[in-house]
Structure formats: C-alpha cells, structure tokens
C-alpha positions as CSV (number, residue, x, y, z in Angstrom):
1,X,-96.6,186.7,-68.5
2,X,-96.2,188.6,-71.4
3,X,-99.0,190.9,-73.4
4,X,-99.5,190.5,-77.2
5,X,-99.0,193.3,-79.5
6,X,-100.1,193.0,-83.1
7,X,-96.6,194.4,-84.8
8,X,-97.9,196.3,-88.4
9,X,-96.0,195.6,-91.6
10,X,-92.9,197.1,-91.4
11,X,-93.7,199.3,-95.0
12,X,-96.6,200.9,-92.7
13,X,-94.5,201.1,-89.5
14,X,-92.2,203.8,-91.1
15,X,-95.1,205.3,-93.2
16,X,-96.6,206.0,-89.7
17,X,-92.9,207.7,-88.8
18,X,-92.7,209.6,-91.9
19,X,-96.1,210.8,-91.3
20,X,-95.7,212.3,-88.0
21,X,-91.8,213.7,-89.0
22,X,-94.1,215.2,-91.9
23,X,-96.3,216.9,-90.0
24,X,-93.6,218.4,-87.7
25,X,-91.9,219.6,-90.5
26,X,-94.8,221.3,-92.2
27,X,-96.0,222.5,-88.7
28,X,-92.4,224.0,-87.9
29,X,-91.3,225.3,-91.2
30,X,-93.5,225.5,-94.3
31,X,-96.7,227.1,-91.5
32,X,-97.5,230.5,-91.1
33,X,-97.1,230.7,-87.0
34,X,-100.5,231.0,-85.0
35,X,-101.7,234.5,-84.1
36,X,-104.2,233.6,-81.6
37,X,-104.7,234.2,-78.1
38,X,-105.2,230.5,-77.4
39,X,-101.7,230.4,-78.7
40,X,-100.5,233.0,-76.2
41,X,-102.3,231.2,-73.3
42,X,-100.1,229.4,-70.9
43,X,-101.4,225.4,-69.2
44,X,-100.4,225.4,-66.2
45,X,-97.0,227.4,-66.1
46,X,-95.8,226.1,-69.5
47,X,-97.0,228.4,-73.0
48,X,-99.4,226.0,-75.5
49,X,-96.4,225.9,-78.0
50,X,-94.2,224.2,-75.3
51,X,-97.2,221.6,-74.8
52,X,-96.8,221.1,-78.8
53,X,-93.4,220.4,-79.0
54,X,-93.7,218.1,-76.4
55,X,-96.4,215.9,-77.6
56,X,-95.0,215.9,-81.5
57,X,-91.4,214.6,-80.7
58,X,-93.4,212.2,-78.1
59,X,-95.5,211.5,-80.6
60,X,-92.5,211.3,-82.9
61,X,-90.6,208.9,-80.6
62,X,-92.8,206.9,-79.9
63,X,-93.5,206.6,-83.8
64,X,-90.1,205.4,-84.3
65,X,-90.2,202.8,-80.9
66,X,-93.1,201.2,-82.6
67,X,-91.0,200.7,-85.9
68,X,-88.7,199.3,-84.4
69,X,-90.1,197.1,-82.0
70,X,-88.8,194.0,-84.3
71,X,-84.8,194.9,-84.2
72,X,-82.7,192.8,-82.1
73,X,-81.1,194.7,-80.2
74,X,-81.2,195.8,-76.4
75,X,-83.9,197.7,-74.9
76,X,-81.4,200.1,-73.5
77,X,-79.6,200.5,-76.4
78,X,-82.7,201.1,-78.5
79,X,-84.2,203.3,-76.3
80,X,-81.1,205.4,-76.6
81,X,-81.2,205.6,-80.5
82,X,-85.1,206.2,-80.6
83,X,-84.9,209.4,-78.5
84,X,-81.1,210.6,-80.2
85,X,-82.9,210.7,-83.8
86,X,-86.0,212.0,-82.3
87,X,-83.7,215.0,-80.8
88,X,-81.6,215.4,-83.1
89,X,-84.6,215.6,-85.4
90,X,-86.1,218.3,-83.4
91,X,-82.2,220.1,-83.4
92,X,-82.5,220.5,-87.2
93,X,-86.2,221.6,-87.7
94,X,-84.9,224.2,-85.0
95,X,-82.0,225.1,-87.0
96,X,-84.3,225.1,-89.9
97,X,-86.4,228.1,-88.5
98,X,-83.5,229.8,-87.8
99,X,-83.4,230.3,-91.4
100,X,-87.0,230.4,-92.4
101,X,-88.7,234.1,-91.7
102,X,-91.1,234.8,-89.4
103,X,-89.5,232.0,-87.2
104,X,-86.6,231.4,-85.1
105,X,-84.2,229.3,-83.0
106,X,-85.4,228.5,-79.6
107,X,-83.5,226.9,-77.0
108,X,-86.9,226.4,-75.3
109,X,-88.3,224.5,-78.1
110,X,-85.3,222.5,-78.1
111,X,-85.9,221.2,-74.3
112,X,-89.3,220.8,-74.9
113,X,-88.2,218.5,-78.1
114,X,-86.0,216.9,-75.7
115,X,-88.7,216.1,-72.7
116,X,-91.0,215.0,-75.5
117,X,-88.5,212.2,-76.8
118,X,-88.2,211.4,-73.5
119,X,-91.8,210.0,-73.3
120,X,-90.3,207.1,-75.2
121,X,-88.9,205.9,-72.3
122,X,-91.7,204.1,-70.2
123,X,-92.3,202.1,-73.9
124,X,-89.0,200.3,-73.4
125,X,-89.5,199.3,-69.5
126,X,-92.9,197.4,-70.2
127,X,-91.8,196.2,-73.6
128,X,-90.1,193.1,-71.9
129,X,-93.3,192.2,-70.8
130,X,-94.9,192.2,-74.8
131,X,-94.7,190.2,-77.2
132,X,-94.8,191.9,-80.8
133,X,-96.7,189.6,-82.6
134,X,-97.0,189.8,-86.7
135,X,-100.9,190.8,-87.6
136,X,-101.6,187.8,-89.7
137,X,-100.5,185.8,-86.7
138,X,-102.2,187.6,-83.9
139,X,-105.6,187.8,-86.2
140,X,-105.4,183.9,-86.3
141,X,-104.8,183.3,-83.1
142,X,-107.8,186.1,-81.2
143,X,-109.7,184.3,-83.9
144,X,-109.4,180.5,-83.6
C-alpha cells in the first residue's frame, strides 16, 4: 500500500530549493554573526550554531529530495546525489567565510552540514511506499 503525495510543479519545487540555499547563503555570508548569549548557549552538549547548521542543510536536503522526487532514477543512487550537493554546498559557503571578515572556516560547521544532509536519508526508505502524485491529479481525485 502506498501513500499519496501531491508532487508541486516542478518551477515551484526548485523555487522552494533556491529559497532555502538563499537563506543559507545570506545567513552564512552576507549576515553580521549573532552576539547574543542565546547564541553562546549550548542544547544539550552541542552550541545553538551546531543545531543551525544541522537543521538548514537538513532543511536543504530535504529541499532538494522533494524536487526530485519525479527523476527516475534509484532511490539509493538519488539519495546519494541529494546529500553530495547538499555537502558540498555547505563545503563552499564554508570556504566562503573563510574569505568573508568577521567569519571563518570551521571544520565543525562542516560536520554539522554533513549530519544535517544526512537527515535526507529516512525520505528515501519510506519513499517506496509513496506515490508522488501531480496536484491537479491528487486535487481531483480527494475531491471526486
């Protein structure tokens, strides 16, 4: 049994993609870092900018799964090119800071990047068991 999705226009899908990349770019690069103390406070045992990382290139990956939920290709092999642009993504807007003041290279970012593409991951085991449907046709159908 298989779960319908309703699959967005493909124009919107990779609007939504260059939306998020956007914000992580403008975030990373063209901010002025936080000074707070919520900044400085640590979740847990991992700092708040960690958590941010994490949940942008997840966000970011996930972003890019959802785009291309139409390809035909295999799950595996998708899965694998979702979270390599996602990283490597994340490697250049680190590589970027390197070279923008008040920011920096961090190795640490980079891992966090890396654990937050690999929230992706769950998306490709249950998406044998949905069924990306185009909008117009999964409108019609709840409908009628």
């Amino acid at each position: 049994m298989s779960v319908r999705v309703p699959l967005l226009p493909t124009p919107i899908r990779w609007a939504a993609v260059l939306v998020v990349a956007g914000a992580i770019f403008y975030g990373s690069i063209l901010a002025i870092p936080p000074e707070t103390a919520l900044d400085r406070a640590r979740l847990a045992i991992v700092p708040l900018d960690k958590w941010r990382h994490f949940l942008a290139y997840g966000a970011l990956a996930y972003a890019l799964a959802y785009a291309t939920a139409d390809w035909d290709r295999r799950a595996g092999r998708l899965a694998a090119l979702v979270v390599a642009a996602t990283v490597l993504y994340g490697i250049g807007i680190e590589v970027g800071q390197s070279l923008t003041p008040d920011r920096y290279f961090s190795a640490l970012d980079a891992y966090a990047n890396v654990f937050g593409a690999a929230l992706v991951l769950p998306w490709y085991l249950l998406a044998r068991r949905l069924e990306f449907v185009a909008l117009g046709q999964f409108t019609s159908r709840e409908m009628g």
